[in-house]
N, C-alpha and C positions, 0 to 999 in steps of 0.2 A: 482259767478262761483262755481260749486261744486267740492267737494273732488277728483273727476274724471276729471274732465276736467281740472283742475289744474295739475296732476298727467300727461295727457297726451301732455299739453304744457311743463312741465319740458322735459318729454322725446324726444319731437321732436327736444327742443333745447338744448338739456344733452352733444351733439357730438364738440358744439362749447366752451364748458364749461373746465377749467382745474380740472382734482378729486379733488384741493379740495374745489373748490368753489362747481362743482354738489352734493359731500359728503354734503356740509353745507345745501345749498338749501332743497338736498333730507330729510336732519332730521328736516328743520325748517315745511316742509311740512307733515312730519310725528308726529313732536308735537304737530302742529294743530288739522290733525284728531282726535289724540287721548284725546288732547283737548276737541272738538267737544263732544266726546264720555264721557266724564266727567273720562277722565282716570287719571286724574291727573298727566300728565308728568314731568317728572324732565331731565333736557337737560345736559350732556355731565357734570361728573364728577368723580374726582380724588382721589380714595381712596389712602391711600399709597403705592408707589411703581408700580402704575397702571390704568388705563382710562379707562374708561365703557360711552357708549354713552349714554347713559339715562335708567331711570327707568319709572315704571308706575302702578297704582293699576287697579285690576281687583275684583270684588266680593270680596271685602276685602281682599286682599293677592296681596304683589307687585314681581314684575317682573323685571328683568333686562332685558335689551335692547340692541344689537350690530345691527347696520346697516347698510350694504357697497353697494354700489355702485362704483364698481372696472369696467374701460377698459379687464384687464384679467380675467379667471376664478375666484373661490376662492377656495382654497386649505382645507385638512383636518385640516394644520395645524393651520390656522386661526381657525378653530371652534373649533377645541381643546383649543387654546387659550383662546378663550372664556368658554369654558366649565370649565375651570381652574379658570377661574375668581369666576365663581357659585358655583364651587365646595366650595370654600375657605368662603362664606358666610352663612347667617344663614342657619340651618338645616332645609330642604322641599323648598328653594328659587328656584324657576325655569326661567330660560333663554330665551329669544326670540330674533335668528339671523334671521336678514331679511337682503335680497339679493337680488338687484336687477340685479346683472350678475351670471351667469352660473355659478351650483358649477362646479368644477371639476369633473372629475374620476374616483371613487371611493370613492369622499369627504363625502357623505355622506353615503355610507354604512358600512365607518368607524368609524361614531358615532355608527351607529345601532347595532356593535356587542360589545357595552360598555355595562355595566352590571348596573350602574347606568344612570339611563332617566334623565335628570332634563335639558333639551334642545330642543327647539320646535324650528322648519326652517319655515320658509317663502321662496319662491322662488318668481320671477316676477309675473308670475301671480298669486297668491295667495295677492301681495299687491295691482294687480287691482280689484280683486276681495273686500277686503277690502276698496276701495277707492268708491266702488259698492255697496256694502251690510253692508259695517260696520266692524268694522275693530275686533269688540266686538264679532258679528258674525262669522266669519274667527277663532277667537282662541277659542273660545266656542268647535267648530268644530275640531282645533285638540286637545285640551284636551280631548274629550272625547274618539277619536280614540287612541292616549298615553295609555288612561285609559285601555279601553277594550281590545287593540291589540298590547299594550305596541311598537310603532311606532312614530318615532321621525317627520315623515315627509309621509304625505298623501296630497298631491294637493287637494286645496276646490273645485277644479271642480268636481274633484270624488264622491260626493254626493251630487250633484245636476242636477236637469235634465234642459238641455238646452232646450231654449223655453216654458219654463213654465215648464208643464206635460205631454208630448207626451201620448200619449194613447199605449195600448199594439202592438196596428194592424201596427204603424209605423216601429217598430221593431228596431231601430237604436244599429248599434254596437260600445262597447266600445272593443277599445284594449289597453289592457296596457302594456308597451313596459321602456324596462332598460335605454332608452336616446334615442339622436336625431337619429341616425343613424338607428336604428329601427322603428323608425317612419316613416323616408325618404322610406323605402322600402314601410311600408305598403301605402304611401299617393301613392308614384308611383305605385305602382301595380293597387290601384283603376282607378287612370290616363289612366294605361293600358287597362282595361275593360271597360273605358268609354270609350276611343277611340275607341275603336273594336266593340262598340254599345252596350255595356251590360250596363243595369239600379245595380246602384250598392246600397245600403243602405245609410244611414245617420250614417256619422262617425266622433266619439269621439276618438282621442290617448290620452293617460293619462300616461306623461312619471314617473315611480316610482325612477329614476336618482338612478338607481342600482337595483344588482340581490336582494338582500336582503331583497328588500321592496316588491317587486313583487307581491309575495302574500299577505301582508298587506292590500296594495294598491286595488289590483281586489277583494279581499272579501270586503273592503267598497264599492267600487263600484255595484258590484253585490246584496251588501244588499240594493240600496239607486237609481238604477237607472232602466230604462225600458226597455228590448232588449237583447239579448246575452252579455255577457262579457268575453273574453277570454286573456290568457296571450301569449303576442306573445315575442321570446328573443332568443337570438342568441347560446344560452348554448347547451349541447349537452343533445340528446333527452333520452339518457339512464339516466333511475330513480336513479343511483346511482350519476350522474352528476349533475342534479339538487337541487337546495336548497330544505334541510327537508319540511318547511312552505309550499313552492308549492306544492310538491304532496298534501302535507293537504289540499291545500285552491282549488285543482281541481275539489271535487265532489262537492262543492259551485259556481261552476258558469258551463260556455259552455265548458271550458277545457283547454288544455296550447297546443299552438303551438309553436314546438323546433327546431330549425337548428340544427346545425351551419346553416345558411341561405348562410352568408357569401362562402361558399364551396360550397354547394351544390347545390343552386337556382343561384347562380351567377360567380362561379367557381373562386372566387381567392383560391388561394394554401392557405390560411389560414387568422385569421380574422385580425391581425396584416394589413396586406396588404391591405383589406376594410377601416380600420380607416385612413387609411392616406389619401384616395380618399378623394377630394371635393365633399361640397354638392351635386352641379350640376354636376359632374360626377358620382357621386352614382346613380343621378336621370338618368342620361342617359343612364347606365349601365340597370338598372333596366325596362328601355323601351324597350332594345332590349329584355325581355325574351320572349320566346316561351311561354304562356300561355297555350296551349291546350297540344302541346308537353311533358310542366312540369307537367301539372296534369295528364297524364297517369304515370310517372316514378315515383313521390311522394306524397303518401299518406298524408304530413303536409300540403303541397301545394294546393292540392286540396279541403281538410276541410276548409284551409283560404280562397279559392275562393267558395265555397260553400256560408260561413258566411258574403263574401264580396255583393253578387249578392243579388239581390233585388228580 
């Protein structure tokens, strides 16, 4: 059985598992790999005063390791946690949190505005990915992005192209978007146009799970993938509003589409009142908009269906 299919029986049956039998399962499954990889894993020990779930060597230089599999999000303050842990050992030691449940809000762009880097994330998929291409591959991948764009956290889907190598003429668009909720809009809107019969493109979301990353995030993309790349985020569209990095990282790709979405395309009194919708009434909300209606009153609206249609 490989690293993948192993990975995807644990998850089918992760729901009847107590945390911490899934927790154990998930790391004996993660030594393997990295096993496999001749990483030399070292499993779950106890410096004083504190527990570190393993280490591992890469290109001659060892790593620390946290890795949760949590029912709930994971909060800032777990990775801070850990980053305390890294901080306190040798000088240039760097940390690897993998997670296989949803950070939080804001969790990670709480690392991002630390001053020292020495902490690489992993999200879900980033360890199917790893469990696919090697796990050696995947951190190759964000270290180099740390290196260049000093970024704690870039999904490996970001620089690589689905299905091989699409050719130019396919066109496929990436959007990368601050978390789910922004996603949900763009997958429903395409929803929208294909019901109404419009051929719409091949589409990537690439959540940056924060403003912060955003443009990190779309300039790998944009340097590494085939097709438009745009940042689509719920922030307000005046230049003063958005992050410094985005305007930089605009004339690098198709461009930033800004809300507030939440107000404008979908009319709650403010984004507070979005977040607390359900998925499936966000999605449902979002089926009823007027299309043709919205793209005569806004100008973001209409770029985004421009870039949606085929």
């Amino acid at each position: 059985m490989t690293p993948r299919e192993e990975l995807e029986n644990l998850d089918n049956l992760h729901h009847g598992m107590t945390p911490q039998v899934r927790g154990r399962k998930f790391e004996e499954w993660l030594n393997k790999l990295l096993a496999v990889e001749g990483m030399i894993p070292r499993t779950s020990f106890r410096p004083p005063g504190e527990e570190i779930d393993g280490s591992f060597l890469y290109e001659g230089r060892f790593y620390l390791l946290e890795a949760k599999w949590w029912k709930e999000q994971v909060p800032a303050s777990a990775i801070y946690q850990f980053k305390g842990k890294v901080d306190g050992k040798l000088a240039g030691t760097i940390g690897v949190f993998i997670s296989m449940s949803e950070y939080g809000p804001a969790a990670i762009d709480a690392l991002r505005v630390g001053k020292n880097l020495n902490v690489l994330l992993f999200d879900r998929d980033d360890v199917f990915a790893a469990a696919t291409h090697g796990f050696c591959t995947v951190l190759q991948h964000k270290l180099r992005l740390a290196a260049e764009l000093g970024e704690v956290f870039v999904p490996y889907i970001a620089t690589i192209q689905p299905n091989g190598k699409p050719q130019p003429s396919d066109k496929p668009l990436t959007v990368v978007t601050e978390g789910m909720r922004d996603e949900l809009l763009i997958q429903g809107i395409a929803q929208n146009l294909i019901a109404g019969g419009v051929r719409t493109r091949k589409l990537l979301v690439i959540r940056s799970q924060g403003s912060m990353g955003l443009a990190n995030v779309a300039v790998a993309a944009a340097e590494s993938r085939v097709g438009p790349v745009v940042i689509f985020t719920d922030l307000e569209s005046a230049t003063e509003k958005l992050p410094e990095n985005v305007m930089y990282a605009a004339g690098r790709m198709d461009g930033i589409i800004a809300g507030p979405w939440s107000e404008r395309w979908l009319g709650f009194p403010s984004k507070r009142e979005a977040k607390r919708m359900k998925p499936n009434e966000l999605l449902a909300r979002v089926a009823e908009i007027d299309i043709e209606g919205l793209k005569e009153k806004d100008s973001d609206f209409r770029h985004l269906i421009r870039l949606l249609s085929d």
